[in-house]
C-alpha positions in Angstrom: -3.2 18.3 14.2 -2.1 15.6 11.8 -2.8 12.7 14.0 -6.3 14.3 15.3 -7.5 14.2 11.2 -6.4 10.7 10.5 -8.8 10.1 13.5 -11.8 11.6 12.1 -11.0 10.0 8.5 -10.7 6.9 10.3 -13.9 7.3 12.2 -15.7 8.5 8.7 -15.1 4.9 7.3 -12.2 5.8 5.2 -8.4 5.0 5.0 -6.3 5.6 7.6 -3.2 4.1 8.9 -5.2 2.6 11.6 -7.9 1.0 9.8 -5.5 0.5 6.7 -3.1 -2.1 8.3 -4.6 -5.3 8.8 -6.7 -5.0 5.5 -6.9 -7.7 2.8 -8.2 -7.6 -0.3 -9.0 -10.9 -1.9 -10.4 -11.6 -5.5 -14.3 -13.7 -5.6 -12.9 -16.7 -6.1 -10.2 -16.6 -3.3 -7.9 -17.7 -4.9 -6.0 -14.3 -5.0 -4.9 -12.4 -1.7 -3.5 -9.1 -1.6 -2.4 -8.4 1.8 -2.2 -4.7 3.5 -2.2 -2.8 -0.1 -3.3 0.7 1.3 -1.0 0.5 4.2 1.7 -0.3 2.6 1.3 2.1 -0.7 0.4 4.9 1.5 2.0 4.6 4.8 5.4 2.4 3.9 8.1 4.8 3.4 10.8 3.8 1.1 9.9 -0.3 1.6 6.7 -0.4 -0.5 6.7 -3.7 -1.4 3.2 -5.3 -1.6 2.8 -9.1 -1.2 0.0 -11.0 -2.8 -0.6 -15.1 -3.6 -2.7 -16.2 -6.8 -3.9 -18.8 -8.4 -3.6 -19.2 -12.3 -4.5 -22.6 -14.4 -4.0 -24.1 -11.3 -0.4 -23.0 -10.0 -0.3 -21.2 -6.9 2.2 -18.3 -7.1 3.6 -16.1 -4.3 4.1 -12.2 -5.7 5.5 -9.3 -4.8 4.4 -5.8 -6.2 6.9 -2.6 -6.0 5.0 0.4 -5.3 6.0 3.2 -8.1 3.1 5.7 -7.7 0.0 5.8 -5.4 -2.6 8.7 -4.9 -5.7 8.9 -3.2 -4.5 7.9 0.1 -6.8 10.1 2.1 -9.7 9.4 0.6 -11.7 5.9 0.0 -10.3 5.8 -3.8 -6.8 4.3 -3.9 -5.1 3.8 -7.1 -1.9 1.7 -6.8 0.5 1.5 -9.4 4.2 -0.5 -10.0 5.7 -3.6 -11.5 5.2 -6.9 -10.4 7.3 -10.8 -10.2 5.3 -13.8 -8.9 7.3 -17.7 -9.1 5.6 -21.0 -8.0 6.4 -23.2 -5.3 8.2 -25.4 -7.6 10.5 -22.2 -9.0 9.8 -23.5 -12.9 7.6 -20.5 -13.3 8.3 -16.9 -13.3 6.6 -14.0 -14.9 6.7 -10.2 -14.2 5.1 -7.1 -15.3 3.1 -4.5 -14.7 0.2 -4.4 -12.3 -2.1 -1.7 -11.2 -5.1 -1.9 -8.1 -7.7 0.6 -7.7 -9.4 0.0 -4.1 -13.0 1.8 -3.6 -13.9 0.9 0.2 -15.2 -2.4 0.4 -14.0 -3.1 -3.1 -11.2 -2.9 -6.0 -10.0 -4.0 -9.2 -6.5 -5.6 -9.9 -5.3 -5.3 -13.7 -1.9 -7.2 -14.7 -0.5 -6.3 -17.8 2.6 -6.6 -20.2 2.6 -10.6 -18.4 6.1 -11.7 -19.2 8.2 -14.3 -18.2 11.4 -13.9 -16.5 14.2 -15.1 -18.7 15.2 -18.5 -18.4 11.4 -19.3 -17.2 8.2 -20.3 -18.2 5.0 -18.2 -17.4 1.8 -19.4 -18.6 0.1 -16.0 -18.7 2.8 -14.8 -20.9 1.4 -12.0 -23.4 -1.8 -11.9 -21.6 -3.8 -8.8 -19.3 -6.2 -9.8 -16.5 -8.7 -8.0 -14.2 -9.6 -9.1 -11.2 -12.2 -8.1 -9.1 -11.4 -8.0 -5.3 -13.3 -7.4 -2.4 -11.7 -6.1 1.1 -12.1 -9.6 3.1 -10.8 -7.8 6.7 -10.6 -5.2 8.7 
């Protein structure tokens, strides 16, 4: 019975396990990727661990976002919540913090706060919040 209504939610345009794993959710600008969120929040048992690239003042950084609550994951409204540590390529940067994404369908919000760096590091958002806007780019 389980398996017969992830079907029909699949078929009704919202998340499933099938539809949910090759999505990507990318910010306007490109420049940020998140890659699987729902699948991974909902579906990823105790390895919840989402990864995401972004661009800030110019550094790319490579990221990786610890699940610690989800909800929604059976309906088109997926709130994602954890803690989060991105570095650049060059390792001279590291900041962590909390991060939070709420995915509606087609599109979603991403809201970093408490930016810090690691210690020992430099992070240039440092003290700062963003939002991001993000838009599902596939599947």
């Amino acid at each position: 019975m389980k398996k017969f209504s992830l079907i029909v939610i699949g078929i009704l345009g919202l998340v499933s396990p099938a539809t949910a794993r090759g999505e990507i959710f990318s910010s306007l600008s490109g420049q940020t990727t998140f890659q699987v969120p729902t699948a991974t929040a909902c579906y990823g048992g105790d390895n919840r661990v989402i990864r995401y690239n972004t661009t800030y003042r110019n550094i790319p950084y490579e990221g990786y976002f610890w699940v610690r609550n989800v909800s929604g994951c059976d309906t088109p409204n997926v709130r994602i919540q954890g803690y989060f540590e991105e570095r650049n390529q060059s390792h001279n940067q590291w900041c962590k913090g909390n991060l939070a994404l709420q995915l509606n369908g087609a599109r979603g919000i991403a809201r970093w706060q408490n930016v810090n760096a690691q210690p020992g590091y430099r992070c240039s958002g440092s003290g700062q919040s963003f939002d991001l806007q993000l838009v599902r780019t596939s599947p």
